[in-house]
N, C-alpha and C positions, 0 to 999 in steps of 0.2 A: 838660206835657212840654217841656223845649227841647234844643235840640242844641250840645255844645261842641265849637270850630274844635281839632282833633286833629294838626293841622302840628307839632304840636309836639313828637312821639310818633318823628318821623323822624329826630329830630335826639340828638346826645349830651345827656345831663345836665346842664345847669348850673344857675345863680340861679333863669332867669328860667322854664325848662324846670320844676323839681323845683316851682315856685312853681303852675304849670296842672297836675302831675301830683300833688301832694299834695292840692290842691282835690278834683278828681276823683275820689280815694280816700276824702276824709272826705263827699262827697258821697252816693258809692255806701254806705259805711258804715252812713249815717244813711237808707238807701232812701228818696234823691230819685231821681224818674222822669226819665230822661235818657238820652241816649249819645251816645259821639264819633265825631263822623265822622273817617276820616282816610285819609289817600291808600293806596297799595298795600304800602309799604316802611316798615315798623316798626322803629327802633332794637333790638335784642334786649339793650339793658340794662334794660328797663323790660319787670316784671311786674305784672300787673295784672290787677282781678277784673270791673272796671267795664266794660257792654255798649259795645261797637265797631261799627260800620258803616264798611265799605270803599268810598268811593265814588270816581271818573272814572279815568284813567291817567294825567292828568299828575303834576307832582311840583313841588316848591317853591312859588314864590308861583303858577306859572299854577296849580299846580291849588289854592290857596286864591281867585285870582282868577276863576276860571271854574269848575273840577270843583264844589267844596263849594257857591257860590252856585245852580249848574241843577240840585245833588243837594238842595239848602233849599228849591227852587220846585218840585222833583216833590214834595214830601213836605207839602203847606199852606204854606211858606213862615213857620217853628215858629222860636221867639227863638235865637240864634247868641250864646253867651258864647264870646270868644275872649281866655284869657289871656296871650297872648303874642305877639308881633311888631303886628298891625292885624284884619286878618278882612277879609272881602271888600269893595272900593270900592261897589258897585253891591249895597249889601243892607242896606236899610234896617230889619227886624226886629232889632238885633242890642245887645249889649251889650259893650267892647272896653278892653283895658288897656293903659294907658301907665307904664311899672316908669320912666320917667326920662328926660329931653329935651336927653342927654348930646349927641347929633348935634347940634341945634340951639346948643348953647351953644359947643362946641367942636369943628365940622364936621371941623378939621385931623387929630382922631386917627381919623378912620375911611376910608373908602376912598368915592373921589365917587361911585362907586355904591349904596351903602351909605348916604353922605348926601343922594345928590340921592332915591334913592325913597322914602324915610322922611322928608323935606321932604316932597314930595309929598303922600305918602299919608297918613300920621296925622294932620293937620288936618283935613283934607276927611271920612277914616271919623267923629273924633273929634264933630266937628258934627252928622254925619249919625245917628253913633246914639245910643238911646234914655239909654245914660249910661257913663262912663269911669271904670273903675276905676284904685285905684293904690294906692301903698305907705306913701306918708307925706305928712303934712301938708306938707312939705318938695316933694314930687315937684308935690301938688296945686297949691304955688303956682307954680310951675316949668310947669306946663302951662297954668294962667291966663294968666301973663306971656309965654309963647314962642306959643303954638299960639291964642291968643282965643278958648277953651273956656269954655263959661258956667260959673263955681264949682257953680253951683247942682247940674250934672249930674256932679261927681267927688266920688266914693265914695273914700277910704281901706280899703282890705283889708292889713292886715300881711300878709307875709311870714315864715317861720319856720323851723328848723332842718329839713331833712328826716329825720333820723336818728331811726331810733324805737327801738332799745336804749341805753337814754342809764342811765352810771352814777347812784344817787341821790346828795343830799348830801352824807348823810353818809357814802357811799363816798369821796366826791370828796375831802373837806375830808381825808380820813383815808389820799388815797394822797398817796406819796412815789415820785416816779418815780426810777430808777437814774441819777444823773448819773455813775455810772463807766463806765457804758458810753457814753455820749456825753450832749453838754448842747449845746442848740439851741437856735437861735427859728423860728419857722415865719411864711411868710407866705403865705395861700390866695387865687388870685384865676386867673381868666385872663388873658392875655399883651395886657395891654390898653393901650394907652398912659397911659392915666388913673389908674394902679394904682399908676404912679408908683416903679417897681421901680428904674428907673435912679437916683433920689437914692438911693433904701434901699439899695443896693447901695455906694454911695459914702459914705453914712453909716456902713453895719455897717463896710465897712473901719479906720476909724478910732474903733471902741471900744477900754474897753481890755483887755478880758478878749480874750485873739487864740487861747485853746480854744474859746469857744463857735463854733459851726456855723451858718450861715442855708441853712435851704429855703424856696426859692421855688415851690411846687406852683400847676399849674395849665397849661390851654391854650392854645396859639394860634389865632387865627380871623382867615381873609381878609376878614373885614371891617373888620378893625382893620388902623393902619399901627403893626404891634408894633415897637418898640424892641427894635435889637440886644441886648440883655442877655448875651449869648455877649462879648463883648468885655470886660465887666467883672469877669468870674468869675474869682475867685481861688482856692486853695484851699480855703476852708473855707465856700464860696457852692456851692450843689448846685441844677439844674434839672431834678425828674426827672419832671418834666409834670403829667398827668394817675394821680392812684391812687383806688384802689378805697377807697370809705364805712371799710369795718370796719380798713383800715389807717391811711386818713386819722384814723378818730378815735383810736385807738394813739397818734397824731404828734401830735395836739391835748395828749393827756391826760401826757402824756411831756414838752411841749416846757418852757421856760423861761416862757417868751412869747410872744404870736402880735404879729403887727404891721400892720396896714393904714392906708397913709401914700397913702389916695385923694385925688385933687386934688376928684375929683365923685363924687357917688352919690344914687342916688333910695331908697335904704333901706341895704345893706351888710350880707351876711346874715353873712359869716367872722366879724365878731366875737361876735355870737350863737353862732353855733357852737362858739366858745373857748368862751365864758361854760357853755356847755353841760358841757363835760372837766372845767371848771376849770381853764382857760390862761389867764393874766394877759392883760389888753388892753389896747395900745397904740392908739390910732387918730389918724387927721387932725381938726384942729378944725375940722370944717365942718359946714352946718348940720343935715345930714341923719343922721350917725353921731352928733350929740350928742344928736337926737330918738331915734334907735334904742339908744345904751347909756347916758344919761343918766352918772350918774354913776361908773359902773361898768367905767371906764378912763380909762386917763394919756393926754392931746391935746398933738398936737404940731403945729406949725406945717409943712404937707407942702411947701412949697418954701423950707425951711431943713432944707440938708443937716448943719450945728451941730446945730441943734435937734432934730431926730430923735439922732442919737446921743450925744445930752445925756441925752433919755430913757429911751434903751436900755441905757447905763451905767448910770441913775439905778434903772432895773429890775431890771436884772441884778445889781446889789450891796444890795438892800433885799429879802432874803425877808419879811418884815412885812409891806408892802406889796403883794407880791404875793399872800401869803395876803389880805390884805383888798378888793386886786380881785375872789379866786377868792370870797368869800363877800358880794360885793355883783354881781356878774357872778351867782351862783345867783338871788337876788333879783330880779335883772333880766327874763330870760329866762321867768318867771311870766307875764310882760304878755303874750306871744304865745302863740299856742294854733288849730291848725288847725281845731278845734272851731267856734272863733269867727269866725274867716276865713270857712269854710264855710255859718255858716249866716249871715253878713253877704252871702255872696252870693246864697244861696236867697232871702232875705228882699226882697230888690232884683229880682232874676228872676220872682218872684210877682205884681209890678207887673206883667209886660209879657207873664204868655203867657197 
């Protein structure tokens, strides 16, 4: 039996959230003996079959720092897989993930809150326990060179689409979305500075097709110092936040293209996710998105605002090509599988309880 860090259950949905709660679904699936502990206050977008234990009254990191570790010592003191943010300083039974070492590399886009306790904290747990998960070959050397984590103890576990009604192929190859009712490109991320939405914004301006639409979907969060993006919005630019799975993937399977013009990433699940509908992919040529979609979209240089809209032209007037993203994007998306995820992490867990 061990016990997964459940902080993560309080919080909205996104990357690094759906990444510990799909785990924990193929986990339960497959009846591995387990359950999450998790503070008092549960998100209520997250349903779920997998056993829960409610332990301490605080909330945020104290009660990951103190509630979950004196609820892990009343109970034997039983292995702690924490997939998301650290797990507790002071608990050495434990196993812990690091999705990417964006703080460290580029402190400026986050908030010195945000960067001084993630300095802090994630080297010191990273050392202390038994071994560190992560996303990509990309991320693992990222944590060797930033944090002096011994390779030996970082595991790669992929990441993967969360969505589980996914059209088949041959649905995909064989739909034709309505361009009379509108013709888009979609770009999904949160309001992150790194996401780089201020060039893309500067670049869709100057395409030449000026019917197409850009959506920018996705969050803000005080831990990031988001960029204005209100300021660059022009007509045919739409920020309508945060939408629900079964519409967002409507907007994938509909758009033109998707596009993620990241400056950094320790895996990059949005274009997985096109690849998914069948949305053409655009992405930044860096090292981690060419690891996650290999050859299975167009790379653009993400601080040439030319070069992004070189691409986006070059997309938006080439249906061939797009269809032969949409059918090397299905190919792609193969490699990852929660299946495997899941039991890469049992298989690692079995070492230590």
């Amino acid at each position: 039996m061990f016990v997964i860090n459940g902080r993560y259950l309080t919080q909205k949905a996104t990357g690094v959230h759906r990444y510990a709660f799909e785990i924990c679904n193929k986990l339960h699936e497959i009846g591995v003996d387990f359950h999450v502990a998790i503070p008092k206050d549960i998100h209520p977008d997250y349903k779920f079959s997998f056993k829960t234990v409610q332990c301490g009254a605080l909330k945020t990191h104290l009660w990951e720092q103190i509630s979950l570790p004196h609820y892990l010592k009343s109970i034997g003191s039983p292995l702690l897989i924490s997939f998301t943010g650290c797990g507790p300083l002071n608990y050495a039974n434990q196993i812990m993930t690091i999705h990417d070492v964006s703080h460290e590399r580029y402190p400026e886009w986050f908030s010195k809150n945000y960067y001084r306790f993630y300095h802090f904290m994630m080297p010191r747990i990273g050392r202390k326990a038994h071994a560190v998960l992560t996303v990509s070959e990309f991320s693992k050397k990222e944590i060797v060179d930033t944090l002096g984590i011994d390779a030996d103890k970082i595991y790669v576990v992929h990441s993967n689409v969360p969505f589980h009604q996914k059209p088949s192929a041959e649905e995909i190859l064989n739909y034709t979305p309505d361009e009379q009712k509108e013709r888009y490109i979609i770009a999904v991320s949160s309001m992150d500075p790194r996401k780089n939405f201020v060039r893309l914004v500067e670049a869709f301006d100057k395409i030449d097709d000026k019917s197409v639409k850009l959506y920018i979907i996705g969050m803000s969060f005080k831990a990031f110092n988001t960029p204005d993006l209100q300021k660059l919005i022009g007509d045919n630019v739409y920020l309508p936040g945060y939408i629900p799975d079964e519409e967002l993937q409507g907007m994938y399977q509909n758009a033109l293209l998707s596009v993620y013009p990241s400056l950094y990433e320790g895996f990059g699940l949005p274009p997985l996710e096109s690849m998914t509908f069948g949305c053409p992919v655009i992405n930044s040529d860096i090292a981690a998105l060419r690891e996650v979609s290999e050859d299975a979209a167009l790379y653009v240089d993400p601080y040439s605002v030319g070069d992004i809209t070189n691409k986006l032209n070059i997309l938006l007037k080439d249906a061939a090509l797009r269809q032969e993203l949409r059918v090397k994007g299905l190919s792609q998306i193969q490699k990852y599988s929660w299946d495997k995820s899941a039991e890469q992490v049992l298989e690692l867990a079995r070492k230590y309880i």
